[in-house]
MARFILUM-493969 format. One record per atom (N, C-alpha, C): atom name; x, y, z. Coordinates in Angstrom, 2 decimals. Last residue first. Layout:
<gukes>
GUKE  atom       px       py       pz
GUKE    CA        X        Y        Z
...
</gukes>
This chain:
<gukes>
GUKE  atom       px       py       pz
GUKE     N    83.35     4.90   -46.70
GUKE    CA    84.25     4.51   -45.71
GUKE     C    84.44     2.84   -46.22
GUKE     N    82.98     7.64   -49.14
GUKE    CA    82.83     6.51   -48.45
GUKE     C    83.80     5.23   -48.02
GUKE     N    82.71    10.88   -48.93
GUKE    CA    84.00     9.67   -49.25
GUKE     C    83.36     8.68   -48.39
GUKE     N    81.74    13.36   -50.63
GUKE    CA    81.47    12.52   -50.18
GUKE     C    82.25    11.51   -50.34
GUKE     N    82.31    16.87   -50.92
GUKE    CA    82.77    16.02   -51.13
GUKE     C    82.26    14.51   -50.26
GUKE     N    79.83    19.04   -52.66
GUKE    CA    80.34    18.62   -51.03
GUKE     C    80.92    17.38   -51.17
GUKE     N    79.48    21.30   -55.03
GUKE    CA    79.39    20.07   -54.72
GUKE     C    80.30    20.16   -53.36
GUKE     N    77.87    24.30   -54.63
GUKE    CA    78.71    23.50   -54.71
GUKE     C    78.90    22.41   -54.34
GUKE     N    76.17    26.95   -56.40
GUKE    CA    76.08    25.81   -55.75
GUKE     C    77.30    25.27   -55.74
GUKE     N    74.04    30.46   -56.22
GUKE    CA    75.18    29.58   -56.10
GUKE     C    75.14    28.13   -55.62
GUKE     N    71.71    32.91   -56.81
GUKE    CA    71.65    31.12   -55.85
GUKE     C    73.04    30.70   -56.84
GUKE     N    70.51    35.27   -56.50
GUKE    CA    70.82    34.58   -57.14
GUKE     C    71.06    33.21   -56.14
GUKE     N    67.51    36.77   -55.58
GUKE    CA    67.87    37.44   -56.49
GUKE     C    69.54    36.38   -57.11
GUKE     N    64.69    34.48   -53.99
GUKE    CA    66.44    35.03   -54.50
GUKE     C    66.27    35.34   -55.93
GUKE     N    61.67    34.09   -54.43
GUKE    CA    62.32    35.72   -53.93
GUKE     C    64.02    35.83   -53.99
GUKE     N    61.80    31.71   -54.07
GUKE    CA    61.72    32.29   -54.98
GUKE     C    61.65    33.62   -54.89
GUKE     N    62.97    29.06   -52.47
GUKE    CA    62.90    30.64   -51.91
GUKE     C    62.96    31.31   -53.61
GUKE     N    61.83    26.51   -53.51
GUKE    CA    61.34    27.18   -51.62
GUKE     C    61.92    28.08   -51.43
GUKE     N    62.65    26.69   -56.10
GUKE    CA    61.29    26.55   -56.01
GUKE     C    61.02    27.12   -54.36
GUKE     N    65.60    27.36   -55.68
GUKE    CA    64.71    28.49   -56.62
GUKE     C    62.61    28.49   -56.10
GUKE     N    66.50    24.99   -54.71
GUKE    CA    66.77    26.31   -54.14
GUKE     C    65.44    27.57   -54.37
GUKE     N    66.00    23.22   -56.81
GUKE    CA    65.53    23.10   -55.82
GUKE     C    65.26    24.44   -55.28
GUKE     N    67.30    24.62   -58.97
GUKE    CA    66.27    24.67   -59.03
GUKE     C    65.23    24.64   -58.14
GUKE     N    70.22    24.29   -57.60
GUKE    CA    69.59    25.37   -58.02
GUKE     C    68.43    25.65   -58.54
GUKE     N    69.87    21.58   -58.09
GUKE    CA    70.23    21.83   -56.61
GUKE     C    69.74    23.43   -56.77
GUKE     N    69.89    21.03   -60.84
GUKE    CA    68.59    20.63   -60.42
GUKE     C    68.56    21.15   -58.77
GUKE     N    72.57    22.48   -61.22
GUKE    CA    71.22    22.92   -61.62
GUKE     C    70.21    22.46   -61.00
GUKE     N    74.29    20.30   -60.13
GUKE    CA    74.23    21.45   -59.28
GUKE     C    73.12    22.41   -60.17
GUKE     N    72.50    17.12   -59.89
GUKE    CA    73.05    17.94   -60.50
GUKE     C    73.00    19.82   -59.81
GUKE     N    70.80    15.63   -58.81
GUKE    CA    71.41    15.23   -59.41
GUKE     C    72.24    16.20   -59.95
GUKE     N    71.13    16.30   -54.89
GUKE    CA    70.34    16.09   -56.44
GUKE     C    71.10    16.03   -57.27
GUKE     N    70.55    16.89   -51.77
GUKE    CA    71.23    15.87   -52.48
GUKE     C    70.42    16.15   -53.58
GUKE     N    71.40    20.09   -50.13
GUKE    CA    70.33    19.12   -50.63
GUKE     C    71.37    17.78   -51.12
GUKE     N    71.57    22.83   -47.17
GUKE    CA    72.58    21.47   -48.03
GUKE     C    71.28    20.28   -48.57
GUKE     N    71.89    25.89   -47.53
GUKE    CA    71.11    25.02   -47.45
GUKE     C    72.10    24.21   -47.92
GUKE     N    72.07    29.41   -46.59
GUKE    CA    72.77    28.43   -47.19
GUKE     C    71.92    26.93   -46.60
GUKE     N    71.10    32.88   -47.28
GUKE    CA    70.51    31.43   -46.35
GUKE     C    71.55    30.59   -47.58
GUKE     N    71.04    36.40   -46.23
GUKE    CA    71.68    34.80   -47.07
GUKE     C    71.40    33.88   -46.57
GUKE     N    68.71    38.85   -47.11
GUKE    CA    69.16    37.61   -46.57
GUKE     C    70.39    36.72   -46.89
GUKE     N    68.49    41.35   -48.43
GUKE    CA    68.85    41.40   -47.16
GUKE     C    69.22    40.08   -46.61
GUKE     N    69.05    40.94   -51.33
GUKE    CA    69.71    41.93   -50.56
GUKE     C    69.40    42.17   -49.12
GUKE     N    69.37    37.49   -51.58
GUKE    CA    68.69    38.58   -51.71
GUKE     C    69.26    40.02   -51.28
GUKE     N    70.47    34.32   -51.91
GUKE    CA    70.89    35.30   -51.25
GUKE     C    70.20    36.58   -51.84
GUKE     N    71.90    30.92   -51.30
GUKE    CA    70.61    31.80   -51.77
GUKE     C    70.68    32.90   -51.16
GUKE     N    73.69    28.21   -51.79
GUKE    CA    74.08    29.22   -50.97
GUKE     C    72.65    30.38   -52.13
GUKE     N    74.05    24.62   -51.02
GUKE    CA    73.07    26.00   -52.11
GUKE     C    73.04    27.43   -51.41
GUKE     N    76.31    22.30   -51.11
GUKE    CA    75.78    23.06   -50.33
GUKE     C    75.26    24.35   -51.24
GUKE     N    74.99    18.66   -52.12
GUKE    CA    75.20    20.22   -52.89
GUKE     C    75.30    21.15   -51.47
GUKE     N    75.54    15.42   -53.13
GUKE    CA    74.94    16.31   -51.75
GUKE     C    75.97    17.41   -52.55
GUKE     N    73.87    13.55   -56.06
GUKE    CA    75.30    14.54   -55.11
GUKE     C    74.93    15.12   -54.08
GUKE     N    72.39    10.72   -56.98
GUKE    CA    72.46    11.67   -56.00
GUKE     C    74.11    11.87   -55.44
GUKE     N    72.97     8.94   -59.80
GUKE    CA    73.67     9.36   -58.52
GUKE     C    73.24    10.27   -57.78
GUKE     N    70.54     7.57   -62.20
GUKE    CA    71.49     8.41   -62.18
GUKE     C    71.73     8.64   -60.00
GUKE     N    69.75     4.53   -64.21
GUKE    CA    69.72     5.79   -62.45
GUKE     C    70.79     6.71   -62.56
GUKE     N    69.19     4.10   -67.05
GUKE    CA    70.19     4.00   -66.03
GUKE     C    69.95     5.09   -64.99
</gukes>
């Protein structure tokens, strides 16, 4: 069974940067993994689901 793409906003943050990013994945881990693989220099990475309402 397929599983749902969630849109995540991924908030990544080091001691000098914060960068916030918005992905779709299955899960706010796999959104934190994302995060992890194109800035592997954060020291942590937060996620939250973004509410999607279809019309």
């Amino acid at each position: 069974m397929a599983r749902t793409l969630l849109t995540y906003q991924v908030s990544v943050v080091n001691a000098k940067e914060h960068i916030q990013l918005t992905t779709q994945q299955r899960s706010g881990a796999d959104a934190a993994a994302y995060a992890l693989r194109i800035y592997p220099w954060a020291s942590a990475v937060s996620t939250k689901p973004i509410n999607t309402q279809r019309a």
